[in-house]
Rosetta silent file (secondary structure, phi, psi, omega in degrees, C-alpha in Angstrom):
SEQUENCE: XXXXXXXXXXXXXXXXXXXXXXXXXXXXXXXXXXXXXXXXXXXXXXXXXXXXXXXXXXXXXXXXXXXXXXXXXXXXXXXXXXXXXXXXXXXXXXXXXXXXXXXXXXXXXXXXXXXXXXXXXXXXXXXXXXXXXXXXXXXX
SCORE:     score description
SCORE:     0.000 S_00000001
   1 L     0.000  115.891  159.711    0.000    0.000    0.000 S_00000001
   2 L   -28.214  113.487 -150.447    1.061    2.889   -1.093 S_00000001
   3 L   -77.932  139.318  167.234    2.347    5.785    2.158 S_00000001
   4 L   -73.685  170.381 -179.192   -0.223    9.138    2.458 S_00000001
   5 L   -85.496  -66.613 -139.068    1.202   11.906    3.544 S_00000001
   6 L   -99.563  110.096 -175.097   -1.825   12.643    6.167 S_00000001
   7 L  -114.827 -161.601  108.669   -1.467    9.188    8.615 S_00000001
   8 E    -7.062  118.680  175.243   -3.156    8.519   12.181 S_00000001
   9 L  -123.620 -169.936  141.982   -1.287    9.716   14.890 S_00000001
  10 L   -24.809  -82.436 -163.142   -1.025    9.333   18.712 S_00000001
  11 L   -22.202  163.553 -168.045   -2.135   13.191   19.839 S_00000001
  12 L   -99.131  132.416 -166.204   -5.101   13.445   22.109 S_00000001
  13 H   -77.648  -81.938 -141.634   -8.769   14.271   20.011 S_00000001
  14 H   -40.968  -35.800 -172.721   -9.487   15.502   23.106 S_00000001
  15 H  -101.980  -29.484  164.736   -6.504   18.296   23.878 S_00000001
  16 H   -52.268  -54.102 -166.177   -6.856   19.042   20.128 S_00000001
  17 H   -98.471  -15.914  133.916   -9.982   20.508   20.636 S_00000001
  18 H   -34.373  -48.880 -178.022   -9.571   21.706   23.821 S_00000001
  19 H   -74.882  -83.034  167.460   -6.895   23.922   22.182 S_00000001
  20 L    32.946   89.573 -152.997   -8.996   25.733   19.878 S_00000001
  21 L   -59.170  -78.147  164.754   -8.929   29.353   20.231 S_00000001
  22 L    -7.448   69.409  179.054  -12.192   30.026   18.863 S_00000001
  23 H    -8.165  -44.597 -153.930  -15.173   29.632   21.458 S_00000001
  24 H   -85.936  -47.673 -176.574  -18.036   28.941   18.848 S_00000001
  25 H   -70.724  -35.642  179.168  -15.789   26.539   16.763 S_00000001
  26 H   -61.780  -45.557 -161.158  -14.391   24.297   19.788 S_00000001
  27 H   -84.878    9.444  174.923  -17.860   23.918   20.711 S_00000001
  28 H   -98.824  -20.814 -170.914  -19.079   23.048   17.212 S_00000001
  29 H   -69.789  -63.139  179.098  -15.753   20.428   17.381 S_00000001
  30 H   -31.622  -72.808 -152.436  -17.113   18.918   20.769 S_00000001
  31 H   -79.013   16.355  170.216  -20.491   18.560   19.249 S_00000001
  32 H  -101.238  -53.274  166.311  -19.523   17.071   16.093 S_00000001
  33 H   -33.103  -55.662  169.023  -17.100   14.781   18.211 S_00000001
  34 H   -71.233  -24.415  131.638  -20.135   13.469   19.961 S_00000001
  35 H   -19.278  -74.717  167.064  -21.967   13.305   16.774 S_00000001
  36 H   -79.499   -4.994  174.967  -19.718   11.172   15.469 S_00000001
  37 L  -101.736  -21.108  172.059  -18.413    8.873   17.990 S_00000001
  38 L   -56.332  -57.416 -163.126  -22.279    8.486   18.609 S_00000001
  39 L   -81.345  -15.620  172.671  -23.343    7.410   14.580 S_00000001
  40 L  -107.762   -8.571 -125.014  -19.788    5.312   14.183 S_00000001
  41 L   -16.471   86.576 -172.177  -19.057    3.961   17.797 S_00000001
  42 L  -148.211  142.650 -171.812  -15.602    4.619   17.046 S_00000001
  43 L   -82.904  179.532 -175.644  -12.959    6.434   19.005 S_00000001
  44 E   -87.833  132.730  147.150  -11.688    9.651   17.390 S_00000001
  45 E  -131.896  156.486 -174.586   -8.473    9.594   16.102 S_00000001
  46 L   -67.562   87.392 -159.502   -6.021   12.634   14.872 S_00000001
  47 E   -97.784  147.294 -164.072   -4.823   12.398   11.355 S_00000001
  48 L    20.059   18.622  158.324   -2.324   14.907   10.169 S_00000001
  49 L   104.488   -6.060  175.899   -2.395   16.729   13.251 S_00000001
  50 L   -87.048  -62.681 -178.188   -5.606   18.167   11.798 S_00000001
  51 L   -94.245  171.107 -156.901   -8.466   16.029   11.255 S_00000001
  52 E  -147.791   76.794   75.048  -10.557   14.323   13.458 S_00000001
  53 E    72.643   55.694 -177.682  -11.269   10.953   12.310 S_00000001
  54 E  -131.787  149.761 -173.371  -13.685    7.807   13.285 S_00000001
  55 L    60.634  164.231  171.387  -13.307    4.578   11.722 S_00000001
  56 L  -124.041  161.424  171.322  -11.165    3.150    8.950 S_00000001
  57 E  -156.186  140.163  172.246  -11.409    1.916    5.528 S_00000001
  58 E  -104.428  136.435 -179.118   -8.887    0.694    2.687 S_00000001
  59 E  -114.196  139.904  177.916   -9.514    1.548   -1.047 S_00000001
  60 L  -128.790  134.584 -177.541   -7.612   -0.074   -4.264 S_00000001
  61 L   -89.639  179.665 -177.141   -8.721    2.208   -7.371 S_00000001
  62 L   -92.117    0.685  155.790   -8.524    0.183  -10.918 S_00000001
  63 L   -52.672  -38.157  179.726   -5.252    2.264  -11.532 S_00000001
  64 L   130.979  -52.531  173.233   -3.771    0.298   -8.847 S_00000001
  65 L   -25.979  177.429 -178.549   -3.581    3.050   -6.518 S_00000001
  66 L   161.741  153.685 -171.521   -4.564    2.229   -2.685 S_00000001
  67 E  -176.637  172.364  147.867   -4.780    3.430    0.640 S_00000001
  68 E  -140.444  164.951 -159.966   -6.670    4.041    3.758 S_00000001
  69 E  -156.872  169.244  179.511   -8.613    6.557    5.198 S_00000001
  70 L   -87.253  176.374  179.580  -11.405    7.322    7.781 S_00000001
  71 L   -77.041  -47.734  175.180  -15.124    6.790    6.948 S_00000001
  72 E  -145.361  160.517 -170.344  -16.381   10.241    8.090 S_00000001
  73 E  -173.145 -168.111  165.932  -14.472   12.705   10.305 S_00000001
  74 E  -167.729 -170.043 -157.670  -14.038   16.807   10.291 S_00000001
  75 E  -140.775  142.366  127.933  -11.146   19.701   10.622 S_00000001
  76 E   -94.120   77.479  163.577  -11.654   23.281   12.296 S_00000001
  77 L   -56.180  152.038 -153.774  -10.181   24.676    9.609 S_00000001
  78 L   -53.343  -50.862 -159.325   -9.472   28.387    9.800 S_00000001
  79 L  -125.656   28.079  170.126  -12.390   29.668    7.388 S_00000001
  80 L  -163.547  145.542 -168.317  -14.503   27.075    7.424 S_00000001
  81 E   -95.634  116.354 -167.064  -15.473   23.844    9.962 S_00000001
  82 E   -81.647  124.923  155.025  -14.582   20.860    7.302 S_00000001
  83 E  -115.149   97.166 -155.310  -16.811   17.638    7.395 S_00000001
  84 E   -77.866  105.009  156.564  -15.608   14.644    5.588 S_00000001
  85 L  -126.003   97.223 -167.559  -18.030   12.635    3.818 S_00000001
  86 L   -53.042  -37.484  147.531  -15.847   10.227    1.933 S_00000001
  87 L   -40.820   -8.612 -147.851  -19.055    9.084    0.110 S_00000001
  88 L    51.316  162.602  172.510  -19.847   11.946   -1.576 S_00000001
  89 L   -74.418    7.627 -163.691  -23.049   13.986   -1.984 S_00000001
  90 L   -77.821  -65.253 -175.133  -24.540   12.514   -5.029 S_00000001
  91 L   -81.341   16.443 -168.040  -27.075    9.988   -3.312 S_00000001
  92 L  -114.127   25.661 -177.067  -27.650   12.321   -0.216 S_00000001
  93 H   -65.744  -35.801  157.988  -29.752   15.541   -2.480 S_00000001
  94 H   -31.211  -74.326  175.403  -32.609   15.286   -0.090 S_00000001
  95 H   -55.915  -76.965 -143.409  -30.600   16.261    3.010 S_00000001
  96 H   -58.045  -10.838  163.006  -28.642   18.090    1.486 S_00000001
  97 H   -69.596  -33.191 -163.516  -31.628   20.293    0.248 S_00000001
  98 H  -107.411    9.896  165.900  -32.871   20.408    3.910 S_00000001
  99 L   -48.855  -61.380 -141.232  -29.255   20.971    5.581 S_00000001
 100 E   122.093 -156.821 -156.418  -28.936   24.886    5.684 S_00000001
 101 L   -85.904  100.924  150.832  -26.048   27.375    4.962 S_00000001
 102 L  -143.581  171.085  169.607  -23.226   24.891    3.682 S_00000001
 103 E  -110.740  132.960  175.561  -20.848   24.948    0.817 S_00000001
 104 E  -130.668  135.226 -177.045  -19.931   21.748   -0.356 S_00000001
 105 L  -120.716 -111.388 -174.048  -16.979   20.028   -2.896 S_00000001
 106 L   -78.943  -85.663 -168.218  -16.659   15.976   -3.708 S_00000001
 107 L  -138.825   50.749  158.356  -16.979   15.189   -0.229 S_00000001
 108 E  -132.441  122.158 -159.302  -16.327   17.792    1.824 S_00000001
 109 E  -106.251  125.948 -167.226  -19.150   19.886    3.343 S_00000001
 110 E  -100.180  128.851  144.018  -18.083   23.312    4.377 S_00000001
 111 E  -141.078  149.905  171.659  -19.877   25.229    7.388 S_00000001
 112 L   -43.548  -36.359  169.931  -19.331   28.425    9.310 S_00000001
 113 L  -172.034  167.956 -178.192  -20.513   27.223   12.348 S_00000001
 114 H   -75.769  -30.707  160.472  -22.902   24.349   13.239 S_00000001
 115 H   -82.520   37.482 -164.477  -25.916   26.875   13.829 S_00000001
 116 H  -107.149  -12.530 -153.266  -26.177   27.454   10.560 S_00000001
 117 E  -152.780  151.142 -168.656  -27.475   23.621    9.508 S_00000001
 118 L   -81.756  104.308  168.397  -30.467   21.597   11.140 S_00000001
 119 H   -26.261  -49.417 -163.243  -28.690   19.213   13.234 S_00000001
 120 H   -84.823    1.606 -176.186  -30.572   16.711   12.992 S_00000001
 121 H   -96.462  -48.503  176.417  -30.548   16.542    8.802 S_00000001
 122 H   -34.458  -83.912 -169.482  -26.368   16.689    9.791 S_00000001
 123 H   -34.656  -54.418 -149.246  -26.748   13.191   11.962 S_00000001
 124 H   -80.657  -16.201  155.628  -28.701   11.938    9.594 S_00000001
 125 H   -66.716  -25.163  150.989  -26.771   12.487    6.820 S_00000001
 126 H   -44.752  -63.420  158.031  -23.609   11.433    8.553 S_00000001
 127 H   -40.684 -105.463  176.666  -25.569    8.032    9.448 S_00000001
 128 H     0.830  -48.151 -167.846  -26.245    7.380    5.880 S_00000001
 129 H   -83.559  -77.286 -136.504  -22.808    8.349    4.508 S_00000001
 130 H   -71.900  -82.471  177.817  -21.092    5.931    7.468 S_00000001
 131 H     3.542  -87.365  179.181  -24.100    3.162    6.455 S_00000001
 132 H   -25.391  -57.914 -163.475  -22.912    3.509    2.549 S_00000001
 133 H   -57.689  -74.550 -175.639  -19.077    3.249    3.289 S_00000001
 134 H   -40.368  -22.279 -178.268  -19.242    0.148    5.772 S_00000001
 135 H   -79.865  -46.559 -136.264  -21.929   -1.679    2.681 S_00000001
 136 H  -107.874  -31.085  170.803  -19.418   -0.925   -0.021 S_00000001
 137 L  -111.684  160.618  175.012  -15.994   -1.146    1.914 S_00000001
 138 L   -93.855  126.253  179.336  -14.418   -3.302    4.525 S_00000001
 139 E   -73.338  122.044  153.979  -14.327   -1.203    7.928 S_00000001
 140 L  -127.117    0.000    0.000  -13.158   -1.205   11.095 S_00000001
């Protein structure tokens, strides 16, 4: 298998997001933490010193390529809070009509803060996405 750059590490989810200057965004981390350790029961782990991380999955494209990565995770990225849904948005247009304020690219959904998007359309999109991965790849 080819080495990523961006691996797993060691560091503490937990002191990560504790450190977080930003009031509104640590507490948008926490509740995405809980979010997500809730819909994978999976611990959090740190990935490039950045991301945040639940579950795993290995991919071999028909190029050859390969790796692994997590199933869903997020960043507090400076100018936007990053949410990784490694499915993509294609079979999710429903939610994704009834999200809110996001931006979105293949499968990363950008928002300014978490009171910007109906929580509960979040989980459940999150669910769904995690669902998909774990049918179509092997997980842990």
């Amino acid at each position: 298998m080819a080495d990523l750059e961006t691996q797993p590490g060691k560091e503490s989810v937990a002191a990560f997001i504790k450190a977080i200057e930003d009031p509104t965004r640590r507490r948008d981390c926490q509740a995405l933490n809980a979010l997500m350790k809730r819909v994978t029961a999976k611990r959090p782990v740190l990935w490039g010193g950045n991301m945040v991380g639940f579950g795993r999955y290995e991919y071999r494209y028909a190029s050859g390529h390969e790796g692994a990565w997590f199933i869903t995770g997020f960043s507090p990225r400076k100018r936007d809070l990053t949410v990784y849904v490694m499915n993509g948005f294609g079979a999710y247009d429903d939610l994704m009509k009834k999200l809110g304020r996001h931006r979105h690219s293949k499968s990363c959904l950008y928002l300014k803060r978490l009171d910007d998007v109906d929580l509960g359309v979040l989980e459940a999109l999150i669910t769904k996405s995690v669902q998909d991965m774990r049918a179509r790849y092997a997980c842990s």
